[in-house]
C-alpha positions in Angstrom: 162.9 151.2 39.1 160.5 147.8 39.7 158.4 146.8 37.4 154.8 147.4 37.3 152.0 145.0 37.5 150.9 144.5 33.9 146.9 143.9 33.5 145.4 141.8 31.1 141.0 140.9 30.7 141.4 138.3 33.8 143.3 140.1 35.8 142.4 143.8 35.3 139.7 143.7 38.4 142.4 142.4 41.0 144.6 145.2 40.0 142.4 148.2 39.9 141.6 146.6 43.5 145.2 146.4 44.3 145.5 150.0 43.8 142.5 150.5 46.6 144.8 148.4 48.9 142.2 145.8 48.6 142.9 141.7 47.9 140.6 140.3 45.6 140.3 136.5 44.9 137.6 134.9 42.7 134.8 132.4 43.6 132.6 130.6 41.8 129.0 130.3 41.7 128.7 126.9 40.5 130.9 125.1 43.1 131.8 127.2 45.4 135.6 126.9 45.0 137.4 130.2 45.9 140.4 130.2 43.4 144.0 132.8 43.3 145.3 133.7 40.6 142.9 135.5 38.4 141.3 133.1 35.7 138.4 132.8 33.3 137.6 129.5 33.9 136.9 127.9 37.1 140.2 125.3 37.8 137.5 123.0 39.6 134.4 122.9 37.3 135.1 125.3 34.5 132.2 126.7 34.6 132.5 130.9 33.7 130.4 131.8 36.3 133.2 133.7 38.6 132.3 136.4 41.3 135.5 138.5 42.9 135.1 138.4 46.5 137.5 140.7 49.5 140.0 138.4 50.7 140.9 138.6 54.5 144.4 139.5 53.7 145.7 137.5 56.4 147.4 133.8 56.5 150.8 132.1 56.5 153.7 130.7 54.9 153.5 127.9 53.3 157.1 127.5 52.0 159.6 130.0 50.8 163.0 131.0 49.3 165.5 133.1 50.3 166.9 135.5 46.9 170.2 136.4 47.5 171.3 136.3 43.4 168.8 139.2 41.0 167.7 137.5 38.0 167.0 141.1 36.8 169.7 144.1 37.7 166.3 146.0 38.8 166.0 143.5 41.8 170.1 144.0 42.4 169.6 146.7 45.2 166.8 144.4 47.2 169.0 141.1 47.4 168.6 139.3 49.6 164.7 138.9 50.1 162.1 136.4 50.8 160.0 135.0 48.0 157.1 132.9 49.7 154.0 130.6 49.2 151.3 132.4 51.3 148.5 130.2 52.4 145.3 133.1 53.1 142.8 132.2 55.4 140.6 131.5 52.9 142.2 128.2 51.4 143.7 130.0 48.5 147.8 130.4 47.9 149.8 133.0 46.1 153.0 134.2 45.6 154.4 137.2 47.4 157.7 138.8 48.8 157.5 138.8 52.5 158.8 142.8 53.5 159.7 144.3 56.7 163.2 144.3 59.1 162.6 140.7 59.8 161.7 139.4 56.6 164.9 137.0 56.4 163.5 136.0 59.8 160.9 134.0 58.3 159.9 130.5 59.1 157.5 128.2 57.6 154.1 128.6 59.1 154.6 132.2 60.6 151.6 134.1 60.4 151.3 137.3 57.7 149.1 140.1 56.4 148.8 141.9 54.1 151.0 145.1 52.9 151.2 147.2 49.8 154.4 148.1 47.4 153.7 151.2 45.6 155.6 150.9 42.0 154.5 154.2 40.8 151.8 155.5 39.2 149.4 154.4 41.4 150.1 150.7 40.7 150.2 148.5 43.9 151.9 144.9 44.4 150.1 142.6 47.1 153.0 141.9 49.7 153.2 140.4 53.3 154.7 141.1 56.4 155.2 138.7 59.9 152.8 139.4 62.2 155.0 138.3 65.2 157.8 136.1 65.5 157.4 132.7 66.6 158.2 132.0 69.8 159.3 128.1 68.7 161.0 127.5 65.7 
């Protein structure tokens, strides 16, 4: 079995979200600077004064890596798969497996949205999928 998305203060908003099959990112009010991952503190300003906003869901890859060795024996069954840096719409980056029958297809700049991985209990993992192959690589 994978392993569950594990809450903490910062975070806890983005996964109850998560389990609505929603993406949540955080802004803040002092500067304006939209910010993934969930934080405290503004990276830009530091100021505390942080709204969560929808995110769009959509974007591309920025860069990525190919798995084919499981650091953990719960991953063994899923090698190989794509680990990428996803740049939303918004500005923002994250981290995220890229899923779906042409996921080792995957090229930089290909354009993704957003998916759902149950891990049980209601939990949800943020994951992409290509919206369409490129027609130049």
């Amino acid at each position: 079995m994978l392993p569950k998305p594990v809450a903490n203060a910062d975070s806890q908003t983005y996964w109850n979200a998560a389990r609505e099959r929603r993406l949540m990112i955080r802004k803040c009010n002092a500067c304006g600077q939209l910010h993934f991952m969930p934080r405290y503190l503004c990276p830009a300003c530091w100021s505390d004064n942080l709204a969560w906003i929808d995110a769009s869901g959509t974007g591309h890859v920025h860069s990525f890596s190919v798995i084919r060795r499981a650091s953990d024996p719960a991953f063994a069954s899923l090698v190989p798969y794509v680990i990428a840096l996803i740049e939303l719409d918004e500005g923002v980056r994250m981290m995220a497996n890229i899923l779906g029958d042409d996921a080792l297809d995957v090229a930089i700049g290909d354009p993704v949205k957003l998916t759902f991985e149950d891990r049980g209990d209601g939990a949800m993992l943020p994951q992409y999928e290509r919206i369409a192959a490129r027609s130049m690589r």
